[in-house]
C-alpha positions in Angstrom: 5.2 -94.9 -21.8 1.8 -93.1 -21.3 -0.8 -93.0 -24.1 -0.5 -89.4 -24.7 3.6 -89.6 -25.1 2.9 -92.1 -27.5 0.6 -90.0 -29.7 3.1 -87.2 -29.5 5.8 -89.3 -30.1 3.9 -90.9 -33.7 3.2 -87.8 -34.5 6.9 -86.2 -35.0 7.8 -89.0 -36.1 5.3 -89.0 -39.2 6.3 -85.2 -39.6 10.2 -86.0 -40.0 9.2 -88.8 -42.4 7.8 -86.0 -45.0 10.4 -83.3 -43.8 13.8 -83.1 -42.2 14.8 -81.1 -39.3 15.7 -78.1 -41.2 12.5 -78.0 -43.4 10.0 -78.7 -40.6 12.1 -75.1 -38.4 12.1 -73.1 -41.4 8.3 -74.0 -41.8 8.1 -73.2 -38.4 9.8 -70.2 -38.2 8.8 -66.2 -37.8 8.2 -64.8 -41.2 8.9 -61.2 -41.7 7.9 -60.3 -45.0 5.2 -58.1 -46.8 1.6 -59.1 -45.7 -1.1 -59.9 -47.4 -3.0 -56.8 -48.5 -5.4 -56.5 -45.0 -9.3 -56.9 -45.3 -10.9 -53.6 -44.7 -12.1 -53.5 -41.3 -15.1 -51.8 -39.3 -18.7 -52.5 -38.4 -20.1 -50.7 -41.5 -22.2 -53.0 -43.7 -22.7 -51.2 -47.0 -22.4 -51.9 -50.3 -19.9 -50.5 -50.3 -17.8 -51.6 -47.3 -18.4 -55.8 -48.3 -17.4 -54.9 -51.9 -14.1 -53.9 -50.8 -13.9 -57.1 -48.3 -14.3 -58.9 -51.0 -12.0 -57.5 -53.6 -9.1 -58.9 -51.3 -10.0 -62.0 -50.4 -8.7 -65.4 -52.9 -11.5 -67.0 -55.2 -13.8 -64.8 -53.9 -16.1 -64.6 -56.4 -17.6 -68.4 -55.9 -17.2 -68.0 -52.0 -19.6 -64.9 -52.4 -22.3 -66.4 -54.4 -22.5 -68.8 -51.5 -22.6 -66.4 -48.8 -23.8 -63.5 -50.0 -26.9 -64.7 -51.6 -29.8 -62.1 -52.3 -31.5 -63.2 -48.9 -28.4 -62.6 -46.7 -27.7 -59.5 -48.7 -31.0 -58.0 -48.2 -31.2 -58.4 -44.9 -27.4 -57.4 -44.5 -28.4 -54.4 -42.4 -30.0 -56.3 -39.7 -26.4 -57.7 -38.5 -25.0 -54.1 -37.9 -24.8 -54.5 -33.8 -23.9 -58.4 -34.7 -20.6 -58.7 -36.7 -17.7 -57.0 -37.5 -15.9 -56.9 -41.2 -19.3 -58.7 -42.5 -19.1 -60.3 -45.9 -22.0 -62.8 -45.4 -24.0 -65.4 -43.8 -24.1 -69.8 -43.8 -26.6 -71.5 -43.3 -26.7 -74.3 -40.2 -28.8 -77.7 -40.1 -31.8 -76.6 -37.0 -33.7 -79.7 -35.5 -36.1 -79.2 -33.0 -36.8 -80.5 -29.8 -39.9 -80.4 -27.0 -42.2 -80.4 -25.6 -40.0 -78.6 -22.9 -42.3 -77.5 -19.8 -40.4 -74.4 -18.1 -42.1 -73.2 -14.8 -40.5 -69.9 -13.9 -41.3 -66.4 -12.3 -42.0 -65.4 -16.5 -42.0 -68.3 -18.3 -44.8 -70.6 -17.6 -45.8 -72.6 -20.7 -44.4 -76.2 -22.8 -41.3 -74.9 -25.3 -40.1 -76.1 -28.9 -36.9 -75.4 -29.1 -34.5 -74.8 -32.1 -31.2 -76.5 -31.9 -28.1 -75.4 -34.7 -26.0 -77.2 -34.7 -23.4 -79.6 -36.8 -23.1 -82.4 -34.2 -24.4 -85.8 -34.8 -27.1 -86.8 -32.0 -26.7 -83.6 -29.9 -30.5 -82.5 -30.7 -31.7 -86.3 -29.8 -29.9 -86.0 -26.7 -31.3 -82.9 -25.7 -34.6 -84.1 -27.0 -34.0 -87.1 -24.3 -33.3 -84.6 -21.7 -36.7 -82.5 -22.5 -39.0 -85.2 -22.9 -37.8 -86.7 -19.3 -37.9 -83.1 -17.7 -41.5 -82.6 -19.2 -42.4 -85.8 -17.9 -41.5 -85.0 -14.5 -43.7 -82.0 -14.3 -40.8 -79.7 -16.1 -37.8 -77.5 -14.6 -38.2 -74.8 -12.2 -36.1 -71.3 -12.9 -36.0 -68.3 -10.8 -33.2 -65.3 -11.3 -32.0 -63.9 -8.1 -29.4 -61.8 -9.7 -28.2 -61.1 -13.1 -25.4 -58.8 -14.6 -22.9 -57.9 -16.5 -19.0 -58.0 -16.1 -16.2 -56.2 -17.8 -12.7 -56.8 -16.7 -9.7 -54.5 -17.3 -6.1 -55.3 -16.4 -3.6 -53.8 -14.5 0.4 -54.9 -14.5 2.7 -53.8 -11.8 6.6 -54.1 -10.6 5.3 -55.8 -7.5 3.3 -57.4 -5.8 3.0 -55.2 -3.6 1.6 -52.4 -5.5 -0.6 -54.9 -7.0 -2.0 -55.3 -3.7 -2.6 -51.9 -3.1 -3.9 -51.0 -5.6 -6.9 -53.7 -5.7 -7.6 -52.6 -2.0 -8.1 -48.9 -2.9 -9.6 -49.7 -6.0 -12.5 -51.2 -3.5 -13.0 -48.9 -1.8 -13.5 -46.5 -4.6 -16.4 -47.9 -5.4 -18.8 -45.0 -4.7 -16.7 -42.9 -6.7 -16.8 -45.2 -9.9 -20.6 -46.1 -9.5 -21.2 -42.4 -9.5 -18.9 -41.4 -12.4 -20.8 -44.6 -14.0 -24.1 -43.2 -13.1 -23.7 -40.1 -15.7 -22.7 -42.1 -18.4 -25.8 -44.1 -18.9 -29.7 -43.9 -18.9 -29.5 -47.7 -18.0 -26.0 -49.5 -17.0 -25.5 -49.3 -13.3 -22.2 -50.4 -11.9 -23.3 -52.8 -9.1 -20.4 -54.8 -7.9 -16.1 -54.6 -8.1 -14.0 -57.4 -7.6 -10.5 -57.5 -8.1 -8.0 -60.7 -9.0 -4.6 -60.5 -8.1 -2.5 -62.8 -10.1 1.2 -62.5 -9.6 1.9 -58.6 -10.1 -1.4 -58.3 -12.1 -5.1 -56.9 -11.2 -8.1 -57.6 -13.1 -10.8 -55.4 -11.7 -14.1 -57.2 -12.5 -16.6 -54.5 -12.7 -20.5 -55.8 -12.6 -23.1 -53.8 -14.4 -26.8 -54.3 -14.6 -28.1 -53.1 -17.8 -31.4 -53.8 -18.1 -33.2 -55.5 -21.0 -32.2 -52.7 -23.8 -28.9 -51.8 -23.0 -27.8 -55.6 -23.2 -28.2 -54.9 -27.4 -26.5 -51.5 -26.8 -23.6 -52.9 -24.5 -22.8 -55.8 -27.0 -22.5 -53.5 -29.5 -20.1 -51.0 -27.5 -17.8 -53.7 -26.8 -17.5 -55.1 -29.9 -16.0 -52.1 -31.3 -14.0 -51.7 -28.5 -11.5 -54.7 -26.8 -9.6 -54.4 -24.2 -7.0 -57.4 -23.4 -7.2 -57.9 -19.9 -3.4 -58.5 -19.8 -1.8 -56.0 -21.8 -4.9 -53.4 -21.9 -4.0 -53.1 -25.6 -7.2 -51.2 -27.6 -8.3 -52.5 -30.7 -10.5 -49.8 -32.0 -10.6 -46.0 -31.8 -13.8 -46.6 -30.8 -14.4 -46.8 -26.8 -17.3 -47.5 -24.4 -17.6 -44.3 -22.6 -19.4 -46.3 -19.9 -16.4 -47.7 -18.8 -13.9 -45.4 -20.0 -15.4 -42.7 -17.4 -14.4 -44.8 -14.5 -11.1 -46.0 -15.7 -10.5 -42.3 -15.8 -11.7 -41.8 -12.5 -9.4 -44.4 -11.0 -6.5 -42.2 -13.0 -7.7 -39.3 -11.3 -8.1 -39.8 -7.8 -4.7 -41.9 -8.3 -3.4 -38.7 -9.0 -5.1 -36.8 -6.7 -4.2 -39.2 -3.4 -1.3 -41.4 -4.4 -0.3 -44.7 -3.0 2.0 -47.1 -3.9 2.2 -47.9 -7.1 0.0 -45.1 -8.3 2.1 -43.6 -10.5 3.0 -47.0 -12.8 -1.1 -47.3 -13.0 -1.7 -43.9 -14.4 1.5 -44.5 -16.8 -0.2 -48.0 -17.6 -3.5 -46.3 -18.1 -2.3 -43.5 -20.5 -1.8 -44.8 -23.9 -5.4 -46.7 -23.4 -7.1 -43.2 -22.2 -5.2 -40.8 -25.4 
């Protein structure tokens, strides 16, 4: 009996001490009744709008003097392209570390570093690791390529069509980097990759952004999330970036049809409405 069965094995055990069979399934089990009244969602940080986060959450009123002091409140705003359904901040223990000596194509110069964290002896480990880099003449960095990736989903009835599909979705890739092109001052589509997992596609689309569309792009895609397996949206709110070229991919699917075409632009319908 390996270690692992025998944790398992303890640990049922020590449930069906405190419940029977019946208890611990019922505990278990789907429950289908009224909700909890839901927290007020959005990216909004008003008065108003954390006020009513509040108002629905239990013992709420010592939570919020914790994390809504008048420091975290005045400065609320500042979180906007950060969080969504904001109610607050915490505070996290920072040690420091350094010096750390980075010679690179733009940094050039020793480092302190901050470290949050929560975890016992993480900092003095890393403060190990920079005090022996340092005292090796420091570490060398030099970016060759950067970017960013998003990566839709696809399902089809076969394999096949999932096939297909990634191959003409490849060679589309003028098309889409043009149609990308008039959507943004910045984001250029430079790369698409496809993934074919069983009748499924995940086109991996590679942007560079530049350094101020990275805040911009975070903030897109925060109100906007698109499971890469059910290409479910989670907010009426959609990057147009990317939305372009997924309708793009509808069209010329329409216009010049190949297997498998028609259950894309069906699949790609209720996220484009």
């Amino acid at each position: 009996m390996t270690g692992e069965y025998r944790r398992a094995f303890g640990s049922l055990q020590s449930l069906l001490v405190q419940h029977s069979p019946a208890e611990l399934l019922a505990r278990l089990r789907r429950k289908h009744g009224a909700a909890a009244q839901k927290v007020p969602s959005g990216s909004e940080i008003t008065d108003l709008a954390i006020d009513a986060r509040w108002k629905v959450l239990p013992m709420a009123h010592a939570a919020r003097r914790e994390l809504l002091d008048t420091q975290s409140h005045a400065q609320s705003h500042r979180y906007s392209a950060n969080i969504e359904n904001f109610i607050g901040t915490v505070k996290v223990p920072v040690g420091v570390i350094g010096p750390l000596r980075v010679n690179g194509t733009y940094a050039q110069q020793d480092y302190f570093v901050p470290l949050a964290t929560t975890e016992a002896t993480l900092v003095a480990s890393y403060g190990r690791g920079a005090k022996l880099i340092t005292s090796v003449g420091g570490c060398s960095a030099l970016i060759v390529n950067e970017g960013m990736a998003r990566s839709p989903g696809f399902a089809f009835h076969a394999l096949h069509e999932a096939g297909e599909f990634a191959a003409w979705v490849l060679a589309a890739f003028p098309e889409l980097a043009a149609v990308g092109a008039t959507t943004s001052s910045y984001a250029r589509l430079q790369d698409v990759r496809v993934s074919i997992e069983g009748n499924h596609v995940y086109v991996i689309f590679i942007f560079h952004t530049g350094t101020p569309p990275v805040r911009t792009w975070s903030r897109l895609q925060r109100r906007r999330s698109v499971s890469t397996s059910t290409f479910t949206h989670q907010s009426s709110r959609r990057t147009t970036f990317l939305r372009r070229i997924i309708q793009a991919i509808r069209r010329r699917a329409l216009s010049r049809p190949y297997v498998g075409a028609g259950e894309a632009s069906r699949r790609m319908s209720s996220f484009l409405r």
